[in-house]
KEKE-52697 format. One record per residue (C-alpha): x, y, z; residue in one letter. Coordinates in pm, whole numbers, m for minus. Example, Ala and Ser with C-alpha at 12.3 -4.5 7.8 and 13.67 -1.06 7.14 Angstrom:
BEGIN
<rec><X>1230</X><Y>m450</Y><Z>780</Z><type>A</type></rec>
<rec><X>1367</X><Y>m106</Y><Z>714</Z><type>S</type></rec>
***
This chain:
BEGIN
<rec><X>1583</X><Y>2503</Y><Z>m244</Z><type>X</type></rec>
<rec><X>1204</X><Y>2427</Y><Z>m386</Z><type>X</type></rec>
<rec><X>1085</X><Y>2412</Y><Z>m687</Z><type>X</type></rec>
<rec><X>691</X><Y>2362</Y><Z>m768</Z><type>X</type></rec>
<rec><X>455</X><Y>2382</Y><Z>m1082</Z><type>X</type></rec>
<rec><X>95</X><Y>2396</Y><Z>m1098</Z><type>X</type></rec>
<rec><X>m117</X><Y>2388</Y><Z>m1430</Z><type>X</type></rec>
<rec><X>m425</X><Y>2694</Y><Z>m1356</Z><type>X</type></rec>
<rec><X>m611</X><Y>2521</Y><Z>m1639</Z><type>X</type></rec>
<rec><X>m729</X><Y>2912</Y><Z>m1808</Z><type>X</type></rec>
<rec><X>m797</X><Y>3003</Y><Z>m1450</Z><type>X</type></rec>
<rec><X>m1115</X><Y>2836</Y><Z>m1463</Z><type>X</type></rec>
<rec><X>m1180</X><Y>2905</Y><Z>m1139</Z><type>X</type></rec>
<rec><X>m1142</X><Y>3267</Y><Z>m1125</Z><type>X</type></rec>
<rec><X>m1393</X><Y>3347</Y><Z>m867</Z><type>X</type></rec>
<rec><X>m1126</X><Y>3155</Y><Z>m630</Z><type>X</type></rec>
<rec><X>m852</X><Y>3376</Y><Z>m729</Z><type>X</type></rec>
<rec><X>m737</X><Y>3488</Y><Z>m363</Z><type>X</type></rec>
<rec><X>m805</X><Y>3134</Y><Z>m265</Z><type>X</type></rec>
<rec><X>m532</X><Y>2988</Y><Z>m545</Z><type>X</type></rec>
<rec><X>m311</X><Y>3283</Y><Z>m443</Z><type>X</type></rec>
<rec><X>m278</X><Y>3205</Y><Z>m131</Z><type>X</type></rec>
<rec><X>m236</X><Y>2850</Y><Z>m194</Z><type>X</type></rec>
<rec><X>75</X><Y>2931</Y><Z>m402</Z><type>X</type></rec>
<rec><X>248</X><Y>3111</Y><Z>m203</Z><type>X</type></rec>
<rec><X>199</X><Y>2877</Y><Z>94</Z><type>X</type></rec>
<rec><X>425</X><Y>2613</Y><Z>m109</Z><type>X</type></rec>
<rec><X>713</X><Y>2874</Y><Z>m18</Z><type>X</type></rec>
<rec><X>899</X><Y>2795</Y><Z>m359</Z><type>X</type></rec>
<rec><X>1190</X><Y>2947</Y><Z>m420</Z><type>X</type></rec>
<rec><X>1112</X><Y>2853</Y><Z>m775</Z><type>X</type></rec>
<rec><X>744</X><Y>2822</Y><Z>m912</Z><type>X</type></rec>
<rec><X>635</X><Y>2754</Y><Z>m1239</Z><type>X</type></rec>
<rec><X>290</X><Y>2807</Y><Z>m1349</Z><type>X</type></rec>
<rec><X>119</X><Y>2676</Y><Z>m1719</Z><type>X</type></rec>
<rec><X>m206</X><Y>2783</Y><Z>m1830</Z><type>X</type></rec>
<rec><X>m167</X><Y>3112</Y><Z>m1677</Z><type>X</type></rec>
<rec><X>m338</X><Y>3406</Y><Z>m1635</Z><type>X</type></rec>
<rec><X>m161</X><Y>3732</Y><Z>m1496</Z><type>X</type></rec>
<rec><X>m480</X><Y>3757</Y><Z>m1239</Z><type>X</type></rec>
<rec><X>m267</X><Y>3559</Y><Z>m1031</Z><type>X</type></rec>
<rec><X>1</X><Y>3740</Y><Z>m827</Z><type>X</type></rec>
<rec><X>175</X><Y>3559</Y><Z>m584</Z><type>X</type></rec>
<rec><X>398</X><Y>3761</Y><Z>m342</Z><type>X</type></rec>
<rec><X>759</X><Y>3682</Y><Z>m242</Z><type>X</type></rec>
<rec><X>889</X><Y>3648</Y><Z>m599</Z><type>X</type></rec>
<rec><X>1171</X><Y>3946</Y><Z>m724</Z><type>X</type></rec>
<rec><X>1270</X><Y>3783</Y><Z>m1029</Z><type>X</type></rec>
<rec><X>979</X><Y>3684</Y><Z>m1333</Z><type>X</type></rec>
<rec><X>1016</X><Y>3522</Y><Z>m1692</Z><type>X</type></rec>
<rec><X>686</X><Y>3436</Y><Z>m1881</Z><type>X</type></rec>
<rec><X>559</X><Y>3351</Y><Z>m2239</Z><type>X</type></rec>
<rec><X>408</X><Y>3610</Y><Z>m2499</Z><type>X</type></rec>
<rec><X>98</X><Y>3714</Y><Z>m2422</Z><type>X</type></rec>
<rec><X>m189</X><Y>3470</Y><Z>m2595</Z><type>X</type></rec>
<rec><X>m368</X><Y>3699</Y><Z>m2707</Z><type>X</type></rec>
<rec><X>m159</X><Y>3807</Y><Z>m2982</Z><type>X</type></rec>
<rec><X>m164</X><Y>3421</Y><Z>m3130</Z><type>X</type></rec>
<rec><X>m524</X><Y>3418</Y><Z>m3096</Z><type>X</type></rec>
<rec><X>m733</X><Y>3726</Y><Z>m3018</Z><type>X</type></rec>
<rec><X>m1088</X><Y>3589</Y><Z>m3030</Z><type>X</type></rec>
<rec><X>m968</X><Y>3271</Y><Z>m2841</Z><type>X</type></rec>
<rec><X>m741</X><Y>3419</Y><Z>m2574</Z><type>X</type></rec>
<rec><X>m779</X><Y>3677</Y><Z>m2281</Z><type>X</type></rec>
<rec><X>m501</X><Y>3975</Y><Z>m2302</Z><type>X</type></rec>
<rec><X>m404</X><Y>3818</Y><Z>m1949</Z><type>X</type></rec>
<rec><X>m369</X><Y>3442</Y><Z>m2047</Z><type>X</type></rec>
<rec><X>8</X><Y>3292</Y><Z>m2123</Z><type>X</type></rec>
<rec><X>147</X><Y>2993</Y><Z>m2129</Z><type>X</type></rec>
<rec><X>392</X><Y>2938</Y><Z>m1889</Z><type>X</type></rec>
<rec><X>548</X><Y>3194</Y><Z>m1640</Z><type>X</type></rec>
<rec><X>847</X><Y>3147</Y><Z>m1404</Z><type>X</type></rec>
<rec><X>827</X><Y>3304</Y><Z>m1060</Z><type>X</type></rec>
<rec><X>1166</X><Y>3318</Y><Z>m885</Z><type>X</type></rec>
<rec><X>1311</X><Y>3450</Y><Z>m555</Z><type>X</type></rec>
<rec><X>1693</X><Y>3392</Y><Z>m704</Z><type>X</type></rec>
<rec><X>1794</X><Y>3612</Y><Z>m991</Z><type>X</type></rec>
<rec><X>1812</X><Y>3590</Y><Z>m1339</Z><type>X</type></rec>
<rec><X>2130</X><Y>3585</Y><Z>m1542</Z><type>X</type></rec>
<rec><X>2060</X><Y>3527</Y><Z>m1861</Z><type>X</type></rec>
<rec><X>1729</X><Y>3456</Y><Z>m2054</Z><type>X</type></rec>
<rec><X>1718</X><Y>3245</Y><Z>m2342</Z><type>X</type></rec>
<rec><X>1523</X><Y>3220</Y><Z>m2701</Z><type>X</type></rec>
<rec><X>1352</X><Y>2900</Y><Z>m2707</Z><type>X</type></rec>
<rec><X>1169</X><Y>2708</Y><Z>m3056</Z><type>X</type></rec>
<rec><X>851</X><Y>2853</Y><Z>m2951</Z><type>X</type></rec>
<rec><X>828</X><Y>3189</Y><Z>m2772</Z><type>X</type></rec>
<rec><X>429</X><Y>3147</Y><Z>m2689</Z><type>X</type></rec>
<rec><X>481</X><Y>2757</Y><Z>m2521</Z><type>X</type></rec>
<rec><X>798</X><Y>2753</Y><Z>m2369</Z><type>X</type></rec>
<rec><X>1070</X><Y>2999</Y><Z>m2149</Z><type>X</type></rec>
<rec><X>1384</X><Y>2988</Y><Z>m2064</Z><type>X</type></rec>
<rec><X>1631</X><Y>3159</Y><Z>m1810</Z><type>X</type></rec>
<rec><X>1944</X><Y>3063</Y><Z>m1552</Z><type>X</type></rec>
<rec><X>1944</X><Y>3172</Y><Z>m1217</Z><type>X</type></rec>
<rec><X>2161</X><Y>3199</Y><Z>m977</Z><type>X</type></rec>
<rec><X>2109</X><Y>2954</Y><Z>m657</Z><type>X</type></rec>
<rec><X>2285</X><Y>2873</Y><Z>m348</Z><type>X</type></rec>
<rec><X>2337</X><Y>2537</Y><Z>m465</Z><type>X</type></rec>
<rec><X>2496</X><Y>2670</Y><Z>m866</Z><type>X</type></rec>
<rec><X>2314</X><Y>2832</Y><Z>m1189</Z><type>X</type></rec>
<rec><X>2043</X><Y>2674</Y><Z>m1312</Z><type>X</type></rec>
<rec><X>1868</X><Y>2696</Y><Z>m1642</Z><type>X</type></rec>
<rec><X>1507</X><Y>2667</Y><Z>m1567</Z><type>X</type></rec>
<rec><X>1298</X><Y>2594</Y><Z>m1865</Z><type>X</type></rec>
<rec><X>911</X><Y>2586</Y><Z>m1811</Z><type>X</type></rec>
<rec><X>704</X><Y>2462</Y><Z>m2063</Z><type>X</type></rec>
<rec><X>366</X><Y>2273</Y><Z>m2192</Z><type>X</type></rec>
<rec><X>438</X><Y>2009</Y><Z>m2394</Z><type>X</type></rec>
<rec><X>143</X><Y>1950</Y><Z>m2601</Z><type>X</type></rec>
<rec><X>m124</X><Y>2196</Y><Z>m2595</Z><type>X</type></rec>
<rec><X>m434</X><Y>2030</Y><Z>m2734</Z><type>X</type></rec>
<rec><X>m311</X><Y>1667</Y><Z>m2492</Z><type>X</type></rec>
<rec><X>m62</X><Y>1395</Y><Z>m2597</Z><type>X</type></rec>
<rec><X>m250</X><Y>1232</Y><Z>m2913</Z><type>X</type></rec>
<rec><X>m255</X><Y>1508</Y><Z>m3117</Z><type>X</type></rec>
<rec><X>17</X><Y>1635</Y><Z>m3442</Z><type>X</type></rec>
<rec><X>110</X><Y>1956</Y><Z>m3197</Z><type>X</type></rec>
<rec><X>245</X><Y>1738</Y><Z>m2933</Z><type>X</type></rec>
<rec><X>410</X><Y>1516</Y><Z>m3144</Z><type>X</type></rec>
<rec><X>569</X><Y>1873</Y><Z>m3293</Z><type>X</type></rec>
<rec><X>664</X><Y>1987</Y><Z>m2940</Z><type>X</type></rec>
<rec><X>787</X><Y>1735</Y><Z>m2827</Z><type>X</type></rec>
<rec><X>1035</X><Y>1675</Y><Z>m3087</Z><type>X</type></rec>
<rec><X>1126</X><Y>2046</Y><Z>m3103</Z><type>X</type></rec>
<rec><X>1163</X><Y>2094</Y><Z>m2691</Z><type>X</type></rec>
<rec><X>1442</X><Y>1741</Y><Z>m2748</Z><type>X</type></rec>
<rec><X>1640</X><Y>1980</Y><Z>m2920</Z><type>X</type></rec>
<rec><X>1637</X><Y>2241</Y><Z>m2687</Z><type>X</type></rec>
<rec><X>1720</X><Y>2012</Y><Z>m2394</Z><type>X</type></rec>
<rec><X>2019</X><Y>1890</Y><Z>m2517</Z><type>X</type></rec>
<rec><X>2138</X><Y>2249</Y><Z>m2635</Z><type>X</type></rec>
<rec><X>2075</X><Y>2384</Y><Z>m2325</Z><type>X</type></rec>
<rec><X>2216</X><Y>2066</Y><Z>m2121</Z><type>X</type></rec>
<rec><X>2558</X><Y>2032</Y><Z>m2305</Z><type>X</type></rec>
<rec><X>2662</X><Y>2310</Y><Z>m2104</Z><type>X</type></rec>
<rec><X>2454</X><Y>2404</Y><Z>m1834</Z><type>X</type></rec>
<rec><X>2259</X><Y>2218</Y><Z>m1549</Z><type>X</type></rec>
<rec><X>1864</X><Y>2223</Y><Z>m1661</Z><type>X</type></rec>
<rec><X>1550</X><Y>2219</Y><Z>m1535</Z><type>X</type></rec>
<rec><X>1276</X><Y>2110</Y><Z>m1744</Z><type>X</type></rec>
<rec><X>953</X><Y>2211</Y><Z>m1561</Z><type>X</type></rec>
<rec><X>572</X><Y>2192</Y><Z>m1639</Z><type>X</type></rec>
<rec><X>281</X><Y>2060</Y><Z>m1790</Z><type>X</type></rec>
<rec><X>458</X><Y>1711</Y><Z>m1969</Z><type>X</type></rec>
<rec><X>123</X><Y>1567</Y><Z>m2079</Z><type>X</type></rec>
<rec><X>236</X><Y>1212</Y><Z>m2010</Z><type>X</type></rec>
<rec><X>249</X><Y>1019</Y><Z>m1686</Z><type>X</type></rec>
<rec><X>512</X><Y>762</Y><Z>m1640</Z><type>X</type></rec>
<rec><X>432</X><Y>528</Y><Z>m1363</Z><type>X</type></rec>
<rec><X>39</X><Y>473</Y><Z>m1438</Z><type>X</type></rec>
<rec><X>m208</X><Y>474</Y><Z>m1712</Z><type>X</type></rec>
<rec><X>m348</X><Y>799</Y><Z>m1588</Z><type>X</type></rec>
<rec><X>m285</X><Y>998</Y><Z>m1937</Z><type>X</type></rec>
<rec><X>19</X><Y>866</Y><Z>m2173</Z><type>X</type></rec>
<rec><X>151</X><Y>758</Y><Z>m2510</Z><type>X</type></rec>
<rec><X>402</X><Y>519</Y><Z>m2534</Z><type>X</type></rec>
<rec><X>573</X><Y>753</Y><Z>m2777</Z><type>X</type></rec>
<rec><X>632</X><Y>1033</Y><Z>m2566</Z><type>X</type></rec>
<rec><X>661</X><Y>840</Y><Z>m2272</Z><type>X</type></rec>
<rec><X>998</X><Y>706</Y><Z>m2428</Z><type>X</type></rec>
<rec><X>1127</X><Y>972</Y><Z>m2607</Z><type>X</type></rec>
<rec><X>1100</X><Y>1159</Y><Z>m2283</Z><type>X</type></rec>
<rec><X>1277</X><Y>903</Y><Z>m2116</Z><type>X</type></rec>
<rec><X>1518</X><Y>891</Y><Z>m2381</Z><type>X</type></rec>
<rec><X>1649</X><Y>1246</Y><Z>m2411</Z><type>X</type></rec>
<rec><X>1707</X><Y>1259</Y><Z>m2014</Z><type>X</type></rec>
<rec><X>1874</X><Y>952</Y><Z>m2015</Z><type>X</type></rec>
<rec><X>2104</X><Y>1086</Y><Z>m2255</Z><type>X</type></rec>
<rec><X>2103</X><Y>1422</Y><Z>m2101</Z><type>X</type></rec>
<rec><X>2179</X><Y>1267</Y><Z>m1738</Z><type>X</type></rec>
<rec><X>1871</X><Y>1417</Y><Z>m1613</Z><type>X</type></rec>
<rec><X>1658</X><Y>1268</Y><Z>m1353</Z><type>X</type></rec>
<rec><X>1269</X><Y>1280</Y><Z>m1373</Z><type>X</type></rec>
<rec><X>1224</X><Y>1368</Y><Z>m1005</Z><type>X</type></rec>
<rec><X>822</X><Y>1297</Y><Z>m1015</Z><type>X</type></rec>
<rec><X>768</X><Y>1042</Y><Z>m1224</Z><type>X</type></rec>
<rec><X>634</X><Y>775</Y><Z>m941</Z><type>X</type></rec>
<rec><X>381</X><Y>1010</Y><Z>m857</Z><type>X</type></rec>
<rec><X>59</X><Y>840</Y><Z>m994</Z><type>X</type></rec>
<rec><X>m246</X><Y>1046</Y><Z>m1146</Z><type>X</type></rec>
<rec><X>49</X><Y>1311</Y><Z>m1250</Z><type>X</type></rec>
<rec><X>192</X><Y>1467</Y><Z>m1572</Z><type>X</type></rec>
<rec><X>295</X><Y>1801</Y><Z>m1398</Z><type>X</type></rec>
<rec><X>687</X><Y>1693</Y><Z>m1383</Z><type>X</type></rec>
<rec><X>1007</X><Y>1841</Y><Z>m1260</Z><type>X</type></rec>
<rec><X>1320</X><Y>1712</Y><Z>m1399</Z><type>X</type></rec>
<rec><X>1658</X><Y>1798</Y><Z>m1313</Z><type>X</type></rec>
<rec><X>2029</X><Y>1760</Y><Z>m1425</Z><type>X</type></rec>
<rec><X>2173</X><Y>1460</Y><Z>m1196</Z><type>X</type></rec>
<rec><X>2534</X><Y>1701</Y><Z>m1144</Z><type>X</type></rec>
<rec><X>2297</X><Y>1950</Y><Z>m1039</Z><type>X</type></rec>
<rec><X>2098</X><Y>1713</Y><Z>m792</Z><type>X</type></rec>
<rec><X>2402</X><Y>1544</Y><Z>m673</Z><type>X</type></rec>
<rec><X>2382</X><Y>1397</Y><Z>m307</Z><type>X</type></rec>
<rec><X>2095</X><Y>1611</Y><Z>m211</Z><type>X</type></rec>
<rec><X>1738</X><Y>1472</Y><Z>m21</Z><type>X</type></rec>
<rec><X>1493</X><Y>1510</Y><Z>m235</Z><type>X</type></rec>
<rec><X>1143</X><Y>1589</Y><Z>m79</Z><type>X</type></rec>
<rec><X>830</X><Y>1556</Y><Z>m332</Z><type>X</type></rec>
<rec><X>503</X><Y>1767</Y><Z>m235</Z><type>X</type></rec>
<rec><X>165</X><Y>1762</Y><Z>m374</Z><type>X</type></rec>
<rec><X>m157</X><Y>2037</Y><Z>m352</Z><type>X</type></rec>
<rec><X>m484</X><Y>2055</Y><Z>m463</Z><type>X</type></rec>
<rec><X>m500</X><Y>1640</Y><Z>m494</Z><type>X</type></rec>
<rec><X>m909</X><Y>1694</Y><Z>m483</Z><type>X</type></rec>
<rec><X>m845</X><Y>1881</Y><Z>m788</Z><type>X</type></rec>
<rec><X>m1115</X><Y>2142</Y><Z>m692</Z><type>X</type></rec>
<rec><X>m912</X><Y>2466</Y><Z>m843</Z><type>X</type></rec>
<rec><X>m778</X><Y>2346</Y><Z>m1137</Z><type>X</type></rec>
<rec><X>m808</X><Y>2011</Y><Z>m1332</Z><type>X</type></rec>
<rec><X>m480</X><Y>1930</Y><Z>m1232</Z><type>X</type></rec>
<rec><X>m245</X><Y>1859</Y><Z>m916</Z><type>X</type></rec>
<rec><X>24</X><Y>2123</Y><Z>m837</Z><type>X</type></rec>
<rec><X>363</X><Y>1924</Y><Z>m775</Z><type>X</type></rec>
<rec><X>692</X><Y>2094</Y><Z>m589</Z><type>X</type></rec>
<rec><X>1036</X><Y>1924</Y><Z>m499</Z><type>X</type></rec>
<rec><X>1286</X><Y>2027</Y><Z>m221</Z><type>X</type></rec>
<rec><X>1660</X><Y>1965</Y><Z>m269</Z><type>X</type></rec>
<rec><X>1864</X><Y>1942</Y><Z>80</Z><type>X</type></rec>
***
């Protein structure tokens, strides 16, 4: 199975819209999570969906009616959605893979970057829903982190650690966290993971269609 993320930054470049779609679904995910997202962007392949509210009723005058947060494109089904602390930032839902259900749960962490109160907010909010959600069940936590781990790229040492932290506790392994320039993670329940290969990809690394790198993992 594969599993990718990509932030769209606002789809900033919307004129490229065909060229992003396409891009997408050329990763082949079986899973793909996408933050700053706007519903312009269609991939095909995908029967299963699970997004954030709509921005626009947070913010009118700030957000498009087509912008949300994060939204989960899936080619396994859905089981069972869950509530999350914040409806507009985060979403939750277990599928059912070949490998076992999974509870993916896409998210920003952090939406005005790591040094601001928000972040600090989310952060310790999102904790909380990890370890609900992993007591249980085998979790995914996928998306825009806002903190890299093996660089200085873009950090704090505060939610570097408490990051590291809560899946240490949670036996969850950060499966990109050597990747350098990234804070687009995937992290994943070690039962879950088990023996499997793990195979890390990486797309637009010129950054040319969004201000970040798109980031996928294959478990065989």
């Amino acid at each position: 199975m594969k599993i990718g993320t990509w932030n769209l930054e606002r789809l900033k470049h919307y004129k490229k819209v065909p060229e992003i779609t396409t891009l997408l679904e050329n990763q082949n995910c079986d899973i793909l999570v996408l933050t700053e997202y706007d519903e312009r962007i269609k991939p095909k392949g995908f029967e299963f969906e699970i997004a954030t509210k709509n921005l626009s009723e947070l913010e009118s005058e700030n957000y498009r009616e087509t912008e949300k947060r994060v939204k989960i494109f899936s080619k396994y089904e859905i089981t069972k959605e869950f509530e999350t602390f914040n409806s507009f930032t985060s979403c939750a839902a277990e599928f059912k893979t070949e490998i076992g259900n999974l509870i993916v749960y896409g998210t920003i962490i952090g939406i005005f970057g790591n040094r601001n109160q928000n972040f600090k907010n989310d952060l310790s909010k999102q904790i909380e829903d990890y370890r609900k959600f992993a007591e249980t069940k085998n979790l995914c936590i996928i998306g825009d982190y806002n903190i890299s781990f093996c660089d200085n790229y873009y950090f704090t040492n505060g939610g570097r650690t408490e990051l590291n932290k809560s899946f240490a506790e949670n036996e969850i392994t950060n499966l990109t966290q050597n990747k350098t320039e990234t804070i687009d993670h995937i992290a994943i329940s070690k039962k879950f993971i088990a023996n499997s290969k793990v195979e890390i990809a990486e797309w637009n690394c010129s950054k040319e269609l969004s201000d970040h790198k798109g980031i996928s993992v294959k478990l065989n």
